[in-house]
C-alpha positions in Angstrom: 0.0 0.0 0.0 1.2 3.3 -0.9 3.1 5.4 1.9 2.9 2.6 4.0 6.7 1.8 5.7 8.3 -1.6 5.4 8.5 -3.6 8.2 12.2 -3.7 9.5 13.1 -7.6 10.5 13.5 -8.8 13.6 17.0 -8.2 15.5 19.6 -10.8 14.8 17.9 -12.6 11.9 19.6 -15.4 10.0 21.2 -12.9 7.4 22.5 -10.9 9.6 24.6 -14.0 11.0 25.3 -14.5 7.3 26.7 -11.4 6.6 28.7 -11.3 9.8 30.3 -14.6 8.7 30.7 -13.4 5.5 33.0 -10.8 7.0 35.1 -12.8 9.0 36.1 -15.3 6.1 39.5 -14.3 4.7 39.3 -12.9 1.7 43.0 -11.7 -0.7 41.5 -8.0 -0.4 40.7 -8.4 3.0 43.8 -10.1 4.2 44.8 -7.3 6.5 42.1 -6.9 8.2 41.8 -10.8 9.1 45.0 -10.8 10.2 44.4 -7.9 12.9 41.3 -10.4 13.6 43.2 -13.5 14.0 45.5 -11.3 16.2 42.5 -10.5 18.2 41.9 -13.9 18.4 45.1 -15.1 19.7 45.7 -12.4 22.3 42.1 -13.6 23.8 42.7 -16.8 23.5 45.9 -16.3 25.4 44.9 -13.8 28.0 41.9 -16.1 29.1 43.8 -19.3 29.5 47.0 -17.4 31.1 44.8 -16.2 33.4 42.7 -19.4 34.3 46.5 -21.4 34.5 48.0 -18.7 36.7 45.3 -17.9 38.9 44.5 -21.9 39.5 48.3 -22.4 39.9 48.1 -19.7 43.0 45.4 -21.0 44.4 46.8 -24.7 44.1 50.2 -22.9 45.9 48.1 -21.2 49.0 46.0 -24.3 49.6 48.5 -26.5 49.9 51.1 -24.4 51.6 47.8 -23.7 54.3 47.2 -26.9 54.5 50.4 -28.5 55.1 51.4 -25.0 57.7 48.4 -25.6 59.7 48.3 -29.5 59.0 51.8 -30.2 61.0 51.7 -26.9 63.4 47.7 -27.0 64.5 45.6 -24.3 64.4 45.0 -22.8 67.6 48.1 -22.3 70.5 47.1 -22.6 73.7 50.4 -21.0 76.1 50.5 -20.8 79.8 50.1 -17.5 81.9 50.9 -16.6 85.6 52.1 -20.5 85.9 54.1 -23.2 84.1 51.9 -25.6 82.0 52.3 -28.7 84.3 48.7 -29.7 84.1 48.9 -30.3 80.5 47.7 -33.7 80.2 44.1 -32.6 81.8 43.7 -29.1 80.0 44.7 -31.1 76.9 42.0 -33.5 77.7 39.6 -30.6 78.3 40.1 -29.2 75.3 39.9 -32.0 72.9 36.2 -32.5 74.5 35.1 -29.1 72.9 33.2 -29.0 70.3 34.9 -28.5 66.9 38.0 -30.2 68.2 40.1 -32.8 66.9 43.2 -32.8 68.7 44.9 -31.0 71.6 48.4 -31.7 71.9 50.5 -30.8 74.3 54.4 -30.0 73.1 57.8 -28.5 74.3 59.2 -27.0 71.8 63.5 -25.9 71.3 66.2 -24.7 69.0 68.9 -27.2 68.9 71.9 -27.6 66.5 71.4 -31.4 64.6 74.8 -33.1 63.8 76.0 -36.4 62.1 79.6 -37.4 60.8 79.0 -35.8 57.2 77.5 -32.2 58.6 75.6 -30.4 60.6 72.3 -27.9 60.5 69.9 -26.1 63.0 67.0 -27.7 64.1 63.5 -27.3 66.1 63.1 -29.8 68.5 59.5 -30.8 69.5 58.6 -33.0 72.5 55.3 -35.2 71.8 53.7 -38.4 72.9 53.9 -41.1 70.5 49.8 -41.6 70.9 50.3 -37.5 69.2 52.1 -38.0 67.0 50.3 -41.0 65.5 47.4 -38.7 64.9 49.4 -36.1 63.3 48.7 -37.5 59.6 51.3 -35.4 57.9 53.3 -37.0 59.6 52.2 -40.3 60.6 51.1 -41.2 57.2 54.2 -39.8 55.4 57.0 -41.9 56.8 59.8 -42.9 54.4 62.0 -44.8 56.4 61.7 -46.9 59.3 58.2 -46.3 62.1 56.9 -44.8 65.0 56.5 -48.2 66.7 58.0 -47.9 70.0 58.6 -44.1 69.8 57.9 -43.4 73.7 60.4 -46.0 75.6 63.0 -46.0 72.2 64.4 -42.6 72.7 64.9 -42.5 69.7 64.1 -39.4 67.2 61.6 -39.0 63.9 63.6 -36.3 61.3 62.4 -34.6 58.3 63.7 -36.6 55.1 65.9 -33.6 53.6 67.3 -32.7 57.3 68.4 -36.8 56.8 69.6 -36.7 52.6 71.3 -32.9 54.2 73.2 -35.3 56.9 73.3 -38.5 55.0 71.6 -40.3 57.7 69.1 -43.4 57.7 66.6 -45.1 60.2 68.9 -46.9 62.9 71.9 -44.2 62.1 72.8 -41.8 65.4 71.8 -37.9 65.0 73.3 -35.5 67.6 71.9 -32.7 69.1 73.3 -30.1 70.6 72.3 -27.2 73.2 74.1 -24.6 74.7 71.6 -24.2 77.7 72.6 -27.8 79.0 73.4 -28.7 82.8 74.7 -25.9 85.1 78.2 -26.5 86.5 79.9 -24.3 89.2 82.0 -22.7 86.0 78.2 -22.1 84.3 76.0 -23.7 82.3 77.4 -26.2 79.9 76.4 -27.1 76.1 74.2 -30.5 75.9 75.5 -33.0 73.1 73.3 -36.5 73.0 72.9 -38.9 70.3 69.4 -40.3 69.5 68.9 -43.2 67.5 66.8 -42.4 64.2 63.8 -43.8 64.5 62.0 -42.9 61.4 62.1 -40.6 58.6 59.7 -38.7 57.2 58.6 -36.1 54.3 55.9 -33.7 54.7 56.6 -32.3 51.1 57.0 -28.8 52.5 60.8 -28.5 52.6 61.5 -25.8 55.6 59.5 -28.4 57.6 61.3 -31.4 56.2 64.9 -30.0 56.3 64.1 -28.4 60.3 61.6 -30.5 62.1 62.7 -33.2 64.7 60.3 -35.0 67.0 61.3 -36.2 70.1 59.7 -38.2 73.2 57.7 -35.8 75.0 59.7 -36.8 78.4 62.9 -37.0 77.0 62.4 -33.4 75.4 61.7 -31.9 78.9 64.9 -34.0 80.0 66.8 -32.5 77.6 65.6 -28.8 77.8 65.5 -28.6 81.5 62.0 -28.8 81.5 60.4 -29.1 85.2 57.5 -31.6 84.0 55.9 -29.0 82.0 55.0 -28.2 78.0 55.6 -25.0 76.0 52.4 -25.3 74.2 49.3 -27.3 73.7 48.7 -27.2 70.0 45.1 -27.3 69.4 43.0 -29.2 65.5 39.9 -28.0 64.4 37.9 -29.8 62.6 37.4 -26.2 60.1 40.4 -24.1 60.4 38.2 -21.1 59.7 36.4 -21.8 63.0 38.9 -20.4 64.6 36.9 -17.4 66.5 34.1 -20.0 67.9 36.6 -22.9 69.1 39.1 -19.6 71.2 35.8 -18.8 73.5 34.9 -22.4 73.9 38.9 -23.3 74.9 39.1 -20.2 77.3 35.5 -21.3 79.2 36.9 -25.5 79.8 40.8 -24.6 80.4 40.2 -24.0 84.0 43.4 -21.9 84.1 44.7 -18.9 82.9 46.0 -19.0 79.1 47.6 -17.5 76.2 45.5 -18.4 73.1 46.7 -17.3 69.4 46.0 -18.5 66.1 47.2 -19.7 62.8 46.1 -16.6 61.2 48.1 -14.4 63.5 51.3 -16.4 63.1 51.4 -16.4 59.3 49.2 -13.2 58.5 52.4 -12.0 56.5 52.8 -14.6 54.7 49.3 -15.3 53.2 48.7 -11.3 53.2 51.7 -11.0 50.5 50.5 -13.6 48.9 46.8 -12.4 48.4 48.4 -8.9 47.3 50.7 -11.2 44.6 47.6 -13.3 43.4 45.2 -9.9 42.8 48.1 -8.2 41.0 49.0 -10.6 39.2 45.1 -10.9 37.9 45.2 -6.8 36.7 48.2 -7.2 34.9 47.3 -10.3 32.8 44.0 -8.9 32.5 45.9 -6.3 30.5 46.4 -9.0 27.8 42.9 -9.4 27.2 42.2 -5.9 27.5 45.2 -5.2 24.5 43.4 -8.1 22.3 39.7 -6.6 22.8 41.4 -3.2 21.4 42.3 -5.3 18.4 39.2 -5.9 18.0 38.2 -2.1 17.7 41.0 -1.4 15.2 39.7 -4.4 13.3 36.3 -3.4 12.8 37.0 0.1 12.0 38.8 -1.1 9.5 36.5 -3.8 8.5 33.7 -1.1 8.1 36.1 1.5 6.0 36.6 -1.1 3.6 32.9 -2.4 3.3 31.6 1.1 3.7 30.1 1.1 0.1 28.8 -2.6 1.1 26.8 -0.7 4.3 25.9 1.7 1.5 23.7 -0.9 -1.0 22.4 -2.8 2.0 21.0 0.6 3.5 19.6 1.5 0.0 18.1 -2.2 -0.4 15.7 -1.2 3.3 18.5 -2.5 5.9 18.1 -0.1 8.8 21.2 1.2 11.3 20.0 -1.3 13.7 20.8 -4.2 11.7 24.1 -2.9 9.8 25.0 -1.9 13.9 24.0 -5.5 14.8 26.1 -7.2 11.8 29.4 -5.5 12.5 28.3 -6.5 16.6 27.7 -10.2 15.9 31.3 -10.0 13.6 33.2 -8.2 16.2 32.1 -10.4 19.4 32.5 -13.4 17.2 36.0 -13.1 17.9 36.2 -12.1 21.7 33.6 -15.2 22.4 35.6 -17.7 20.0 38.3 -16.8 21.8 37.0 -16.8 25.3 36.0 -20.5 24.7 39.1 -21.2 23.3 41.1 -19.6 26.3 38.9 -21.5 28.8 39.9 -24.7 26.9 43.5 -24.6 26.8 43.4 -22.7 30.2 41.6 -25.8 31.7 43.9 -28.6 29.8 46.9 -26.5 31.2 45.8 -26.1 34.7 44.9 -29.8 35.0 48.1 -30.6 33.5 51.0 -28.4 35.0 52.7 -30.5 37.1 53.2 -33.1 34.0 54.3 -30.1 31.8 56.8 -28.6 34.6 58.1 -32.2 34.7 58.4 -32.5 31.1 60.0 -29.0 30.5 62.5 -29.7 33.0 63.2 -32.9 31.6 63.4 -31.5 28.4 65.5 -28.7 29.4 67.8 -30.6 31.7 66.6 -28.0 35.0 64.8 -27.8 37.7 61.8 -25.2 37.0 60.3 -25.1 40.4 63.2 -25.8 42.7 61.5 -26.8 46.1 64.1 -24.8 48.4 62.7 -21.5 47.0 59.0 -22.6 46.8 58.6 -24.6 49.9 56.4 -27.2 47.7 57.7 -30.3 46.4 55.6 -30.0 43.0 53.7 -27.6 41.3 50.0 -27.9 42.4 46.9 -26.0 40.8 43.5 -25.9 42.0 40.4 -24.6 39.4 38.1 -22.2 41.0 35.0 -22.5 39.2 33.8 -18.9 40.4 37.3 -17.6 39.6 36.9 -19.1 35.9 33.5 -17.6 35.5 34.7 -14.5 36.9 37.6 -14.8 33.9 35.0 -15.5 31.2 32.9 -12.8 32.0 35.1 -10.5 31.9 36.8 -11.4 28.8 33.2 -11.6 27.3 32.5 -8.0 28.4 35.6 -6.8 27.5 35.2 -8.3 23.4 31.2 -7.2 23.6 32.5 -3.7 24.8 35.1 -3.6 21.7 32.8 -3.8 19.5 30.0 -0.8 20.2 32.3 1.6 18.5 33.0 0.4 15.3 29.0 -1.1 14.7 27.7 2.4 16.0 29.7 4.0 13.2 28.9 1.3 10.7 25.5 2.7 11.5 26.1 6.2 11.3 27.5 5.5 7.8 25.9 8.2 5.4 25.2 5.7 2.1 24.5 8.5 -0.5 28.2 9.6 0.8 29.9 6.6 1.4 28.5 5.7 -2.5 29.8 8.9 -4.2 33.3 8.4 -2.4 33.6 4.8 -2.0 
């Protein structure tokens, strides 16, 4: 009917897709352009799976470091005021009735200097009951060499397995230790040197623990420190280590005694502070990578519609409205940044899954050791995939390429088609 307008098509109709994909085909003319769009593609790709490796790897590094900190050195410490903790056996029993609690042991704790025929390093000395120690599982379930059978009435001592490799000693071998606050003589107090039989040998995978820790009998540890029948500490398992605010109150109410109670978040606040600060700054600058890729995308497109200007020109003649050449050159653009995205979170997730067999195999390959365990604490490189974190990656990758693109389409639309005719 006469004066009557056409009806404009619904948004995102199937020829809009067509011509989208029409424009992202590589064509001789074109080649320029789908190079800055492969490009584009790459540097998302990239971004998205460097940040889903490297955010999984520090998560993978925190966890395990918490867990094997707080697994071998509790997570609440219970220390004696006004009086020396000589009732340690009952408060201990006390507290391991709370609710929330696993263990309460009691310890004595010392710096000592460890000694064999072949060398010698400082050590920390801790006192515990066999029955304890059993129930420590990073320990008890990590021994290497020889056991724990007999550990009270043996006197003998349970060492770290690079303290032993450091030393070149073996279950059954002697290790020394040696104090200078030993027995007081009329000329002062003389240094303590007495040899323990090794008893067993074990590997907690954290190497300042493995290369420091020695366990003694709790009674010959007072012995040896001059102890009057009393413990340095009660070291205190939760169940949850983030429970550590509820189990305090309950511990102060049923310890019948005045104590000192602090927590694993206090003693390594530092540590897991810097690496908090590490892990978020580490997440702005890669996300700079994705960032530099999505502005590929904008110099892409504007150059995608320059060259198809007289193109946006016949299909505006023919009845296509700004809304759909705006859509076309949106649906070509974020084609790219969610490609990408998907691509990223592939190889992201392959490589995160897989980083301990590719730092193996690099090392291997390159005849070094990529993750030495002196500087990193761990034994091997762990990771750990936080779904929210990966989402969190995605999304903003996604936002990022969707952003990219409202420029260029919004100037496709703007495109004057009697002008961009009588110039193109």
């Amino acid at each position: 009917m006469a004066g009557e307008t056409p009806s404009s098509t619904k948004p995102f109709a199937p020829f809009e897709w067509m011509i989208a994909g029409r424009y992202l085909r590589t064509r001789r003319r074109e080649g320029f352009v789908s190079v800055i769009a492969g490009f584009s593609f790459l540097g998302i790709m990239l971004g998205v799976a460097t940040l889903i490796v490297v955010l999984s790897v520090m998560n993978g590094f925190r966890k395990e470091l918490l867990d094997k900190i707080v697994g071998i050195n509790g997570h609440l410490f219970v220390a004696p005021l006004e009086s020396p903790l000589t009732d340690y056996a009952e408060v201990a029993k006390r507290i391991a009735a709370v609710p929330g609690v696993k263990l309460a042991i009691p310890l004595v704790e010392g710096q000592a200097f460890g000694s064999s025929p072949y060398g010698g390093s400082g050590v920390l000395v801790r006192g515990i009951r066999a029955e304890d120690l059993k129930k420590v599982h990073s320990i008890a379930d990590n021994i290497r060499q020889g056991t724990l059978d007999g550990f009270d009435t043996g006197e003998g001592v349970a060492i770290g397995r690079r303290l032993s490799e450091s030393l070149a000693l073996q279950a059954g071998d002697t290790f020394t230790l040696i104090t200078p606050r030993g027995a007081s003589t009329p000329f002062g107090t003389a240094p303590r040197v007495k040899g323990y039989p090794v008893k067993a040998v074990f590997e907690i995978g954290m190497s300042e623990f493995d290369s420091s820790f020695v366990y003694l009998p709790l009674t010959e540890a007072q012995s040896y420190f001059n102890r009057q029948g009393d413990v340095n500490v009660i070291e205190v398992y939760l169940d949850n280590a983030d429970k550590v605010d509820e189990a305090r109150d309950a511990i102060e109410k049923v310890a019948g005694r005045q104590i000192l109670i602090t927590d694993w978040r206090q003693r390594n606040r530092t540590f897991f502070g810097a690496l908090e600060v590490e892990r978020n700054v580490m997440f702005l600058i890669l996300t700079l990578i994705v960032l530099v890729a999505a502005l590929n995308i904008i110099s892409g497109l504007i150059m995608l519609v320059k060259d198809k200007s007289s193109d946006i020109a016949i299909l505006r003649t023919m009845g296509a409205t700004r809304g759909t050449i705006m859509r076309v050159f949106l649906i070509t653009g974020a084609s790219i940044g969610v490609v990408g995205t998907i691509a990223g979170f592939s190889l992201g997730l392959l490589l995160a899954l897989n980083v301990e067999r590719i730092r193996s195999f690099v090392s291997w390959l390159t005849n070094t050791n990529l993750f030495p365990a002196e500087l990193y604490f761990l034994s091997s490189l762990p990771a750990e995939v936080d779904p929210a974190e990966v989402m969190t990656v995605l999304f903003m990758a996604m936002a990022l390429s969707l952003l990219a693109t409202v420029y260029p389409s919004w100037r496709a639309a703007k495109l004057d088609p009697v002008e961009a005719l009588r110039y193109g």
